[in-house]
N, C-alpha and C positions, 0 to 999 in steps of 0.2 A: 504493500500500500504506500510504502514511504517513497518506493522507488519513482512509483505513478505519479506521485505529488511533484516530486522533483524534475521526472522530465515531463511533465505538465507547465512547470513552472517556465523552464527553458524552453517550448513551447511559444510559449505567452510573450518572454521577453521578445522572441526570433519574431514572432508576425509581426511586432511594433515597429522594425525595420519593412515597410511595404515593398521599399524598391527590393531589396534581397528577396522579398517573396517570389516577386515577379521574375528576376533573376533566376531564383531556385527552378519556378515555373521552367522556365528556358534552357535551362540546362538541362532539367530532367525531359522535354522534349528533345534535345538534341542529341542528347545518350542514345532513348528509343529509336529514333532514327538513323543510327548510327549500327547500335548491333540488328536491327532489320534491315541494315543494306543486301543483305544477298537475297531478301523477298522482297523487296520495292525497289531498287534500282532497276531500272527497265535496261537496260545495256550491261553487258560485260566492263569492268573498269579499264580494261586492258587491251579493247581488241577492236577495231575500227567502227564504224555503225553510221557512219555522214560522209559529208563532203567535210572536206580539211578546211580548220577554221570558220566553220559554220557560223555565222551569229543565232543567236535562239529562234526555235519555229515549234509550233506546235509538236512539232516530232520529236525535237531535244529541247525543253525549256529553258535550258541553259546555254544551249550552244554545243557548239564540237572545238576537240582543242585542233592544234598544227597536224596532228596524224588520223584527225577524223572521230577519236573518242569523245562516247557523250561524257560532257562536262557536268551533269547532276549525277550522273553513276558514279562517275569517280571522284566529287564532293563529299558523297554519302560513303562511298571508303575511305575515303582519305580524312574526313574525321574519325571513325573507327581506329583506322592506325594510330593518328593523335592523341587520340584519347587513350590508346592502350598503353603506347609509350607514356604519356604522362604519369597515367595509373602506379604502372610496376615501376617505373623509376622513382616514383615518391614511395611506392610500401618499400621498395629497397633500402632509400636513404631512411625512411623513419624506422624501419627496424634495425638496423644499425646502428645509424643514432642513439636509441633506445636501449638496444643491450649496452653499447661501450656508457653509455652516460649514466647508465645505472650502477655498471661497476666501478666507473672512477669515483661518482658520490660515495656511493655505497663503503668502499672499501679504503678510499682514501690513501694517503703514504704515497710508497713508490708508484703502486696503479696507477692513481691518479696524476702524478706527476707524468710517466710516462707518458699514459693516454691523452693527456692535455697538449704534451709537448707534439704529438703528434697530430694534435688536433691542429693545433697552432702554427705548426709546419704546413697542414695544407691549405688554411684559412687562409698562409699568408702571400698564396700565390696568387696572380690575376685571376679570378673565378672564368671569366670568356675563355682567357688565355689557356688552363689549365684542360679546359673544356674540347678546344681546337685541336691540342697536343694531344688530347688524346684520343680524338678523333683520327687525327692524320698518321697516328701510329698503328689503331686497330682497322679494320678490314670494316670498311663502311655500309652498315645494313642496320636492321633495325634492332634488334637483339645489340648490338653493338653499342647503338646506341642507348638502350636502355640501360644495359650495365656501366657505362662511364659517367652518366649523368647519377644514377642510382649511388655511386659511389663518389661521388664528388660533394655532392647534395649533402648527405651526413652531420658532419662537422655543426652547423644550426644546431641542428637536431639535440646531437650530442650534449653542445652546452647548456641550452637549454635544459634538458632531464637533467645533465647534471647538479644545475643551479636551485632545480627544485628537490633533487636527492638528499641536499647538503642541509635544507631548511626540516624537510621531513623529518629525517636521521635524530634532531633534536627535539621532537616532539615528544608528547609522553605517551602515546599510544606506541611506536617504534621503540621507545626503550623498554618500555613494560615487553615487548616481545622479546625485546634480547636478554632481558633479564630475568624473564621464564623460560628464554631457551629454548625458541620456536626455531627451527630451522631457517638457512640466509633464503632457502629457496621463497619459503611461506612469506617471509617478508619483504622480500623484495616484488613479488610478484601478484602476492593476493594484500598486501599494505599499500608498499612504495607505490608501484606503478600505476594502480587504479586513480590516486588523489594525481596524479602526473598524466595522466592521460586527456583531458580536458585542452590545456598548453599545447600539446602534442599533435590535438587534432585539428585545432586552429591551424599552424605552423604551417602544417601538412599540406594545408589548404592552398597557401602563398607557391609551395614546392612545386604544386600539384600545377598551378598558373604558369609556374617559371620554367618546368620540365615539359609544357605545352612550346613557350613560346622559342628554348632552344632548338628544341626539335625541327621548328618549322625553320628556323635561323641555319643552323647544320644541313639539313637537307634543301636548300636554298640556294646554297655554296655547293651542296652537290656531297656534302661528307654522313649525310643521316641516310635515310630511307633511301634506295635505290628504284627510279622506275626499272618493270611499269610498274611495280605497287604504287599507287597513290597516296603520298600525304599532304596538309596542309603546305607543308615546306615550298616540297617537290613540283607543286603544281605552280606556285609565283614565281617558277624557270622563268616563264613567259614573259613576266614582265620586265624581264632585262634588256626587251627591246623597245627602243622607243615610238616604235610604228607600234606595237603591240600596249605599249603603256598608252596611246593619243587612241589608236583604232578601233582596239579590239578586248574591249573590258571584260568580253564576258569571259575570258581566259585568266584573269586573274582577281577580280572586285570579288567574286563568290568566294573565292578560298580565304583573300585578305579580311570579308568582313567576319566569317565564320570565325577565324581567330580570334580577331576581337571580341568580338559576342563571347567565345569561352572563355577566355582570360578575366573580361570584363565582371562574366556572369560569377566566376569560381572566387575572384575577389571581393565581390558585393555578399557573398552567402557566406566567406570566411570573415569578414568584418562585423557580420551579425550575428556570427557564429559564436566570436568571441565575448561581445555583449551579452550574449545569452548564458555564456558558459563562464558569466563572471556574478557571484552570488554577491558581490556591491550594487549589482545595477537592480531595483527592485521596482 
């Protein structure tokens, strides 16, 4: 019953933010449409179906790109791609995150110093920069991509849990455990981490925005997603041309604003996310 009260309450706080609502709205549309592209895409993503560079007609609502492929088939894939890279490269870095931050709190001393320092070593590289090298060193595809940003992404993470580990640690609920003798497992996992989790899925949220918008950034440059898979990236090739940026929109304004719209929508739902997930705001 208690629980009900509580995410009742967060709830309450969340719909006081409208626009987030409307956001949430839109994202959760965009997902749906997203994992039903291989039952409503009317075209193959991949595989010719027009005349080359078509502008939109009844037949393709969006157009055809440079080799003939409809441009709403492969909008409706290429956020699916998007969104899955975004997905697993933020559960990568936040689990991560989360076990290292819990045992440098948790356990303090050398851990912690270690795991800080190594935190701090890769915090203290250009985040693009780090991102590109390691790009142009692994074998450019999507998996590729998901693990480098997955693993780069972290370090946030990390500090954060760690910063609420250290505040926990001295509560008296966490020492009454250690001083009856509860196993590290039990409290770190069914104590620490639930009161830490709140922070974590805010955070997430920001990852979740920024592990969108490199993706599209990397395979743009040609180092992410490989056609013909379509992704957000991969499809504003086009607009490298300047006959194609003045002419020919509908090869790239659909991909550009989709982005927008999810960045937009994941920031506005993590901003009232946090509001909601903060028991000052009443």
């Amino acid at each position: 019953m208690k629980n009900k009260t509580h995410f009742g309450m967060i709830a309450r706080r969340f719909l006081k933010h409208k626009m987030a609502v409307v956001c949430l709205v839109l994202l959760v549309i965009l997902i749906v449409l997203a994992l039903l592209a291989p039952v409503i895409a009317p075209y193959s993503p991949t595989k010719p179906s027009g005349k080359f560079s078509s502008p939109p007609t009844a037949e393709h609502i969006l157009g055809t790109d440079k080799i003939g492929r409809d441009m709403y088939s492969r909008i409706l894939y290429a956020t699916q791609v998007s969104l899955e890279v975004g997905f697993l490269a933020t559960l990568i870095s936040t689990v991560v995150g989360v076990v290292l931050g819990l045992i440098s709190g948790y356990f303090g001393g050398a851990v912690d110093k270690a795991i800080m320092s190594f935190t701090d070593m890769v915090m203290s590289f250009p985040y693009i920069l780090l991102v590109l090298v390691a790009a142009a060193i692994f074998q450019p595809g999507k998996w590729s991509i998901i693990l480098i940003l997955g693993f780069v992404d972290w370090p946030g993470v990390a500090r954060l849990v760690r910063g609420n580990v250290l505040s926990l640690r001295e509560t008296n609920f966490v020492k009454s455990d250690i001083t009856s003798g509860m196993p590290r497992r039990y409290i770190l996992f069914s104590e620490i981490l639930p009161n830490t989790i709140a922070p974590v899925l805010v955070y997430a949220t920001s990852v979740f925005a920024l592990s969108i918008l490199d993706e599209a950034a990397l395979s743009y440059l040609g180092m992410g997603v490989q056609p013909p898979t379509p992704s957000l990236g991969n499809l504003l090739n086009g607009a490298e041309s300047l006959s194609v940026l003045t002419g020919k929109p509908w090869l790239w304004v659909p991909a550009g604003a989709v982005i927008i719209l999810l960045v937009m929508c994941i920031n506005f739902v993590g901003d009232a996310l946090r509001d909601a997930l903060d028991p000052r705001n009443e």
